[in-house]
N, C-alpha and C positions, 0 to 999 in steps of 0.2 A: 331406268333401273334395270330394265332384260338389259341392254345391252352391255352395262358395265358386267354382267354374269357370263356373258359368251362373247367373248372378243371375236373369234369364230365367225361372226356374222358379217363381222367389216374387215375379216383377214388380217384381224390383229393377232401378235401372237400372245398366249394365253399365261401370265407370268405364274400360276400355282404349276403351272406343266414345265415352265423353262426352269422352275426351282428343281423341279425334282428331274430333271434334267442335267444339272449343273453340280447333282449331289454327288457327293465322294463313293457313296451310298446309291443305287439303283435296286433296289429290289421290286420285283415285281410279284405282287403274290400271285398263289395258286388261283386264286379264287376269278380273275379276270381273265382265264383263258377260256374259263366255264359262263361266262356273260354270253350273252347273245343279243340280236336287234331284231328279235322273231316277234311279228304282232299277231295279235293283241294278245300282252304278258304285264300282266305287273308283278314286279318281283319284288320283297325284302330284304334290307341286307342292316344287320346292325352287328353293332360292336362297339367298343369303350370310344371315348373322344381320345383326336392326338392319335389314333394307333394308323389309320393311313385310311380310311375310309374313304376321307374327298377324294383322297391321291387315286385310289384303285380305280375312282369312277372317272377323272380325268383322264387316266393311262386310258381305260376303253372309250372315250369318247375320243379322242385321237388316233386310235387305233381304226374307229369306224371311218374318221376323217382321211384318215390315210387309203383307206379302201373305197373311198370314191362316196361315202353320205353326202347326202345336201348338207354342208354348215349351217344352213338358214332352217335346218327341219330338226336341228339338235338343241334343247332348251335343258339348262342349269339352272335350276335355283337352289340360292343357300338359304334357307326356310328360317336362320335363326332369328328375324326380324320382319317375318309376317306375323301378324297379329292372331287371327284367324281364318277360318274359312273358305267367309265370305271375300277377303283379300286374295286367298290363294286362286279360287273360282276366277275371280277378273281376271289376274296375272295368267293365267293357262287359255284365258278366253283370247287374251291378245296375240296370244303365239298361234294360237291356230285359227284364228279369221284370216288368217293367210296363209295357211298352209296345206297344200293338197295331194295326198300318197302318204308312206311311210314317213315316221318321224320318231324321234328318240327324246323321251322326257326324263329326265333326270332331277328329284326333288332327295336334297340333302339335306340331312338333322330336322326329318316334318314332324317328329312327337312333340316339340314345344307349341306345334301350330292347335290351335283351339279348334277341335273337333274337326279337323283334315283330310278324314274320310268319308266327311258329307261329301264334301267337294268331289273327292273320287269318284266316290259312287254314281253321284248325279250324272257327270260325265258319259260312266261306264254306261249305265242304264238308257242315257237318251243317244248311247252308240256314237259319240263323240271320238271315243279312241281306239273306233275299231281299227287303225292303222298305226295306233300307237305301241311302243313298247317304252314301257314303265318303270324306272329302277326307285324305290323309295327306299332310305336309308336312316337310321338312328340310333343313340347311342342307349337309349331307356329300351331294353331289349324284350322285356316280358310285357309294355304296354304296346310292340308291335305284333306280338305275338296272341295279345287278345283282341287289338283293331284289328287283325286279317277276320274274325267274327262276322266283321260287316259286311263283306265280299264275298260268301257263300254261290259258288259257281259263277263267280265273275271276276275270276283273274289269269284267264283262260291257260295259256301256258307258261304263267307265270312260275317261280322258284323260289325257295328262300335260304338265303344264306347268312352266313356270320365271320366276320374278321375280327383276329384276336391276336393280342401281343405275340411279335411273331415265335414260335418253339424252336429248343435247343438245335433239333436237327436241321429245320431250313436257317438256323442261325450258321449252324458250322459247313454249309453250302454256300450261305453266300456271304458271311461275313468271314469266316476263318476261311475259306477255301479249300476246307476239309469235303472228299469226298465218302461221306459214310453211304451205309448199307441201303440203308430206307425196311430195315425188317419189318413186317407185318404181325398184326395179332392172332394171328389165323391159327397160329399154336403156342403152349405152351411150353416154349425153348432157350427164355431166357439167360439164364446161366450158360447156356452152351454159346449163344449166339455173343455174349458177353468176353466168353475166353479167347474167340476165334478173334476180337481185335484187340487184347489187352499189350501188340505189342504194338496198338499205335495210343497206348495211354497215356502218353505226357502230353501230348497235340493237343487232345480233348480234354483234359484236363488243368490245361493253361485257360483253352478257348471258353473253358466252363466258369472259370474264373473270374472272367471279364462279362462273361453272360451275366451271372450273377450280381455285377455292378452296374451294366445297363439293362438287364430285361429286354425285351420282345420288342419295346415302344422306339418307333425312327430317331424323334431328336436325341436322346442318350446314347442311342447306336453311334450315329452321324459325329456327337461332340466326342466321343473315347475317342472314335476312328479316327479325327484331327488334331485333339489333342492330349490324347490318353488320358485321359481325366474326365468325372461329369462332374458339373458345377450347380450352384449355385443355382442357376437360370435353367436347366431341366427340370430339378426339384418344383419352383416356383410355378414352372407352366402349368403341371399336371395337378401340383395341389391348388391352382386358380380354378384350373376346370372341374374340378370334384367340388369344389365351393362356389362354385357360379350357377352348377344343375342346381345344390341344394337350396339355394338362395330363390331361384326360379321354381322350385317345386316348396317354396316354404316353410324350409326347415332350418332348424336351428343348426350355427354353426358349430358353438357350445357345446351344446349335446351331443354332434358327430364326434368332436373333439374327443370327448369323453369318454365313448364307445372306441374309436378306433385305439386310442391309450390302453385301454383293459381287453383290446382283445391283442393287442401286441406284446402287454405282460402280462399277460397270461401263456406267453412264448406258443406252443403249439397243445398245452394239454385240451381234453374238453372243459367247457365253460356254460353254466346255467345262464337263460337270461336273466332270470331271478336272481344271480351272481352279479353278473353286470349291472344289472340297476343297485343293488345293495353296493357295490361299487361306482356310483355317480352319484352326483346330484338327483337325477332323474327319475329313479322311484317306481316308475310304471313299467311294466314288463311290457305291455299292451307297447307304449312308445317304442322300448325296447328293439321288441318284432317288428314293427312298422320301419325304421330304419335300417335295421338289419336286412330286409327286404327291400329296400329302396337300394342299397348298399350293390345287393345279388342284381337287382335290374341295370344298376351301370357299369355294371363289371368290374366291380372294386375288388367286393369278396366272392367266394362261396362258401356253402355249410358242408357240411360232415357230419351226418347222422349214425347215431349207433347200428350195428347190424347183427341179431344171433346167427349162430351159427346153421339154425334151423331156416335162416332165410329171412325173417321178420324183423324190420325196421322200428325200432324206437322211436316217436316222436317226443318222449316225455325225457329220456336221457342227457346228459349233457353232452353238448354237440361240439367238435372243433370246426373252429374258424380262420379260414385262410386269406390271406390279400393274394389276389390273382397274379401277381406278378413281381420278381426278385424287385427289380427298380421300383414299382411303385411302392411295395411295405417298406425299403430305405428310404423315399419319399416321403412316406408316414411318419415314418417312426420317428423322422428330423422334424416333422410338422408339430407330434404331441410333445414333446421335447424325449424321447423315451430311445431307446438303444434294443438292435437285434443280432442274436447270437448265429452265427453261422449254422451253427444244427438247425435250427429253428427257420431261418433263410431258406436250405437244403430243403428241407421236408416238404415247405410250402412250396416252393418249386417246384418236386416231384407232383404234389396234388392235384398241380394245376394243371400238370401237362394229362395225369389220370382224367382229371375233368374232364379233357377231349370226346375221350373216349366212349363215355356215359357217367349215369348216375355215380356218383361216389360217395363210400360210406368207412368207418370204420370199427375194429374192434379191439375189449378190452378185458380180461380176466385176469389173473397172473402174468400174464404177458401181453402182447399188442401188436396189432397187424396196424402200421398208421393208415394205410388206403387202400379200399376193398372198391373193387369193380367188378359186373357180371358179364363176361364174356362167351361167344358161342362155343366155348370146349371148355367151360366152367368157370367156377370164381376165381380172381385174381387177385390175388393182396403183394405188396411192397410192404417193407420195414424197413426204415430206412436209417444208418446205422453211420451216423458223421464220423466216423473212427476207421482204421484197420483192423482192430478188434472187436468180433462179434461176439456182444455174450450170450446172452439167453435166448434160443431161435424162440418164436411163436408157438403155442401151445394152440394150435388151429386147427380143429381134428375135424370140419364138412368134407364130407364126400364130395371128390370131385374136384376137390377147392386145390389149388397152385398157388403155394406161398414164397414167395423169396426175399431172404434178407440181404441187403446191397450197402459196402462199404463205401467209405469215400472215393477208391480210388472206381468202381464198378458203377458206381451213379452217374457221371458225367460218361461212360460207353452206355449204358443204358437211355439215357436221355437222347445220345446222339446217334445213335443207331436206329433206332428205330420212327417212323410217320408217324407223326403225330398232325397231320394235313387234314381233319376233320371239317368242314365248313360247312355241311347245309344240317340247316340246324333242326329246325322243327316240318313234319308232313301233315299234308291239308287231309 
C-alpha cells in the first residue's frame, strides 16, 4: 500500500506530478514557497476538495526531491481510506522502523480518519518525530482547527495554512497574463488606485468574465483554457464531492438540496433560518444551523452577519449567505435546478475575495453597505453596484468608516488589482 503512494521509493515517476506537469495550466500557489522541511513541525493546511491541495503538497515534495531528500525518508499518504487510528499508527510505524535522520510525512485529507490525533500525539510524545516534519491536510477546515487542541506545545515549529479557490488577481497573473499592481490594504485609496488603471479596463474586464464562469478551482480553469467552454463534467466533479463529505458525515442529501435552493433564491438578500426551514421540508432551525455550519467548514458557503454602525454584531438579524466561489454557486444552482443573476454572482464574488481579509459583515437601513470588514486604518465597506449607474450611495455615517460604491466596469480593477494572497489562517 506505501509504495503504490510514493513511487519515489523505487524511482518511479509519480503520475499526480507528471499530470500537473503536462497541464496547459501550471500554477503554482503562493503558499508552497512558505513550506519548509524544518523538524520537528507539524503543520496544517486545509481548504475546499478539488482546489489543489494534493497538488501543492506534490509540487513541495519534488521540490525537496530535487534538492537532494532521501526519497526513501519522504512518506504520502492519502488518508481517505484509512479507517482509523489504530490503522494510521501501524502505517507511520512501517516507514519509520527504517528510517534514520530527517524525514518528510505528508498525511492528505486525515479528518475522515477516526480520531487521528491519537496517533499523532502518541508519536510526538514518545519523541518518535523528533526528526520529523509534518504536513497534515483537510478539507473540513474548522474540525482541523479544533484537533490542533490536542497538540498544546507539541507542534514545535510547526504552521498553519489554508488554500482557497485561486482570486481574481493571482487569476489575471497567471491565467490572463495580465500584469496588475498587487495594492495593499495598508490604506484607504481605493477609488484613486481604481482610476490610475481604468485605461487597462477592457483586459480585466474580458478576464473577469471568464473568472466568473470558471472560478478559482483548477479543472474549470484547465477545461475554458482548452476549450472555452466548462462542461458538464466540471459541474458533476465538485457536486460528487460536496455529496460524498455529506454522505460520509451523514447527512441528508435532500435536505442540503433544499437549503442550498433557498439560499440561492433568495439571490443575495439576508435570510432568517427560521425562513429557510418555513421554506423546506425540514422545519427545524436547530438542523438548519447544523448544516449551514457543516456548509462553512467545507468551504462551500460563508455567513454575513448584521453590523451597527456602533460596532455590534447581530447575531439574531437576518444574515446573507454566500457560495464561496463564482464556478461553484453556477455548479449549484444547475444542481437545485434554480438559475443565478449576474448581480447576485458579482456580489458573491466580491464577498468572497473580502473574506480573505477577515471577518465579514454587513449593513442595512435605508440603504446598504453589501460587505463590511475592519481594517487597520478603519472600517471598510463595498456596494457593490452591477450597473454604470449609481444610485443611492450608503447612508453609512461610523466614524472612521471608508465606504465605496463600485460599478460594473470598477469591480473587475478592484478585484484585480489588489492581493488578495491571504493563507495562514488561524495562530496557536
Amino acid at each position: 500500500m506505501l509504495e503504490d503512494y510514493n513511487p519515489w521509493w523505487n524511482n518511479k515517476k509519480d503520475p499526480i506530478y507528471l499530470e500537473w506537469l503536462e497541464s496547459p495550466i501550471k500554477w503554482i500557489p503562493d503558499i508552497v514557497s512558505d513550506f519548509t522541511n524544518k523538524a520537528f513541525s507539524l503543520n496544517f493546511l486545509v481548504g475546499p476538495r478539488q482546489v489543489g491541495k494534493s497538488t501543492a503538497l506534490r509540487i513541495f515534495i519534488h521540490k525537496q526531491l530535487k534538492d537532494g531528500f532521501d526519497p526513501n525518508a519522504i512518506l504520502f499518504l492519502s488518508c481517505d481510506s484509512i479507517v482509523n487510528f489504530k490503522e494510521l499508527a501501524s502505517l507511520l510505524n512501517q516507514f519509520l522502523k527504517n528510517i534514520e535522520g530527517s524525514n518528510l510525512i505528508i498525511l492528505d485529507e486525515i479528518t475522515f480518519v477516526r480520531d487521528w490525533w491519537r496517533a499523532i500525539k502518541d508519536f510526538i510524545d514518545r519523541k518518535l518525530f523528533v526528526n520529523t516534519t509534518i504536513y497534515v491536510s483537510g478539507s473540513a477546515s474548522m474540525e482541523l482547527i479544533r484537533q490542533k487542541e490536542y497538540f498544546p506545545g507539541r507542534r514545535g515549529s510547526g504552521k498553519n495554512y489554508q488554500l482557497l479557490p485561486m482570486d481574481f488577481n493571482t487569476y489575471c497573473r497567471h491565467i490572463g497574463n495580465l500584469k496588475p499592481k498587487n495594492y495593499s490594504f495598508d490604506k484607504p485609496n481605493i477609488y484613486s488606485n481604481i482610476n490610475k488603471n481604468k485605461l487597462l479596463s477592457k483586459s480585466y474586464i474580458e478576464l473577469y468574465d471568464q473568472y466568473l464562469k470558471t472560478g478559482g478551482f483548477p479543472h474549470p480553469i484547465i477545461e475554458y483554457k482548452t476549450t472555452s467552454q466548462v462542461t458538464s463534467k466540471s459541474y458533476r466533479i465538485y457536486i460528487d464531492w460536496i455529496r460524498n463529505d455529506l454522505a460520509r458525515l451523514g447527512k441528508s442529501e435532500s435536505f442540503f438540496k433544499e437549503i442550498i435552493f433557498s439560499i440561492i433564491n433568495s439571490g443575495c438578500a439576508p435570510i432568517s433560518y427560521q425562513g429557510i426551514a418555513k421554506n423546506t421540508s425540514i422545519g427545524s432551525v436547530s438542523t438548519i444551523s447544523s448544516y449551514l455550519d457543516l456548509l462553512s467548514k467545507l468551504f462551500v458557503i460563508h455567513i454575513q452577519r448584521f453590523r451597527y454602525i456602533d460596532g455590534q454584531v447581530s447575531n439574531k438579524k437576518n444574515k446573507k449567505i454566500h457560495v464561496q466561489d463564482p464556478f461553484l454557486l453556477e455548479a449549484l444552482s444547475r444542481y437545485v435546478g434554480s438559475t443565478v443573476n449576474m448581480a447576485d454572482k458579482v456580489e458573491s464574488c466580491v464577498s468572497s475575495h473580502m473574506a480573505r481579509l477577515g471577518d465579514i459583515f454587513y449593513w442595512r437601513a435605508n440603504t446598504e453597505v453589501d460587505v463590511i470588514t475592519i481594517m487597520p486604518f478603519g472600517t471598510l465597506g463595498i456596494e457593490v453596484k452591477w450597473s454604470n449607474r449609481i444610485r443611492k450611495r450608503p447612508n453609512y455615517k461610523e466614524a472612521g468608516s471608508h465606504i465605496f460604491t463600485l460599478n460594473n466596469k470598477e469591480i473587475a480593477l478592484f478585484l484585480g488589482h489588489y492581493n488578495w494572497s491571504k493563507y495562514t489562517m488561524f495562530s496557536d
